[in-house]
C-alpha positions in Angstrom: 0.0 0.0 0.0 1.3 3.3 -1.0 2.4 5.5 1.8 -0.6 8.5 0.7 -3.1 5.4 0.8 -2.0 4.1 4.5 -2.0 7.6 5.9 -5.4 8.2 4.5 -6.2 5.0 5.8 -5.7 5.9 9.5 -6.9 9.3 8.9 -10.4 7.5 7.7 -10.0 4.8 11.0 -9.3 7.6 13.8 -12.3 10.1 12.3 -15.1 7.1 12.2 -13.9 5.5 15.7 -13.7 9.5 17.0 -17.3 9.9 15.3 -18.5 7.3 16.8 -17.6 8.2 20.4 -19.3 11.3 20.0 -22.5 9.6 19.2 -21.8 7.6 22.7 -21.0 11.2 24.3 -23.3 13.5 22.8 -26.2 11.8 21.7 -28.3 14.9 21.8 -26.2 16.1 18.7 -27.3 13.6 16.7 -30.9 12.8 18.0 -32.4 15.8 16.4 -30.9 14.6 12.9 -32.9 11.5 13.2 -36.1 11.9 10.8 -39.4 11.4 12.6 -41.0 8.4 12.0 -38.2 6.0 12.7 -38.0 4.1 15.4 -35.9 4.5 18.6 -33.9 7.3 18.0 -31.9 6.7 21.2 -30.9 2.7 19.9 -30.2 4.0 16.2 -27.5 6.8 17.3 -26.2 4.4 20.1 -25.8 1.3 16.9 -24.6 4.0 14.6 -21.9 4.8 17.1 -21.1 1.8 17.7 -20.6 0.8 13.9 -18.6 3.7 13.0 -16.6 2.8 15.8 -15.8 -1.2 14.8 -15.6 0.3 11.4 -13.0 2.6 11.9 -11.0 -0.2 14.1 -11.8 -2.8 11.5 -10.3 -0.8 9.2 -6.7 -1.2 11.0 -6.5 -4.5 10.2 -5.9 -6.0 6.6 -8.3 -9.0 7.3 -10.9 -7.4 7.7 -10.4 -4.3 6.1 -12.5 -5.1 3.2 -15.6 -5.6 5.1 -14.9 -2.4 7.2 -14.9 -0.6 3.9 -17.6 -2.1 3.0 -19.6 -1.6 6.0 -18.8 2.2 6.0 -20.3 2.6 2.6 -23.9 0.7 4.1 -23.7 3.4 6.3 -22.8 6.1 4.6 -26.0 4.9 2.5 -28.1 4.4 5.2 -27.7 7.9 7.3 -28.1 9.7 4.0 -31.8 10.0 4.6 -31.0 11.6 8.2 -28.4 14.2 6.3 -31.4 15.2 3.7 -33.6 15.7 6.6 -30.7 17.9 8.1 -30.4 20.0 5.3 -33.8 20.1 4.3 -35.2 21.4 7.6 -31.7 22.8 8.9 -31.6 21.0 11.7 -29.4 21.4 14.4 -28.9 20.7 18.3 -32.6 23.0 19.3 -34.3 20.8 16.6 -35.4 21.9 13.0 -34.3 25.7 12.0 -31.6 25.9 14.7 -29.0 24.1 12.2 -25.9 25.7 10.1 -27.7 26.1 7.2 -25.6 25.7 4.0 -23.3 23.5 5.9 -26.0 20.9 5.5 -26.4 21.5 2.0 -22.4 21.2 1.5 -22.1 18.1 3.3 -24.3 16.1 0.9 -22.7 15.9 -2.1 -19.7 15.4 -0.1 -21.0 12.3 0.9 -19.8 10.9 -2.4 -16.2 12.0 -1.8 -16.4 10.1 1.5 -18.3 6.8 -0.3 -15.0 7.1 -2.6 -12.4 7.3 0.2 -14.5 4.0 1.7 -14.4 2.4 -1.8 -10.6 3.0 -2.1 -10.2 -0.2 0.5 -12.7 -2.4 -0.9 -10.1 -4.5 -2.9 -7.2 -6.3 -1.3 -4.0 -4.9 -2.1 -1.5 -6.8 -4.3 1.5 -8.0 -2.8 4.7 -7.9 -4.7 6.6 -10.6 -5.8 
């Protein structure tokens, strides 16, 4: 792995472990970004925390790095709803209309970016001869 691609790597690991412990630590961050209507708000942020944070570790390790990368991009597909409701009703910590506005708007198509950064480890690297 090329030294840009192993750096990026642990930069990825540490910011989805880190993420994840703040959904452990300030749940009241992320509640309001859940969209009504779905279940347990509480149980979704506390297993989204907890994947991003066996995601990011997972990633660490080369045998099951793969499926980490994998797993990020489920996730990054399944919270995308919760980032359109952010951005469509600004949401932020007081709720709907408290939010950073644009900032919602930016962060989905930079969704992709990070979906490309997970896709990047999906495929074992070759090992010189």
């Amino acid at each position: 792995m090329s030294t840009v691609k192993s750096v990026l790597l642990y930069v990825m690991a540490v910011n989805y472990a880190a993420a994840g412990f703040f959904h452990l630590l300030k749940p009241e961050f992320f509640l309001p970004l859940i969209p009504p209507g779905l279940p347990s708000p509480e149980w979704l942020n506390l297993l989204s925390g907890l994947a991003e944070i066996v995601l990011g570790v997972f990633l660490l390790e080369p045998r099951t790095r793969v499926f980490a990368a994998w797993g990020i991009i489920a996730l990054l597909i399944a919270v995308f709803p919760a980032n359109v409701y952010g951005a469509l009703e600004n949401v932020g910590p007081e709720g709907p209309g408290s939010g950073p506005g644009a900032f919602h708007w930016i962060r989905l198509p930079f969704q992709l970016v990070l979906l490309a950064w997970a896709f990047w480890y999906t495929r074992e690297d070759r090992v010189a001869d």
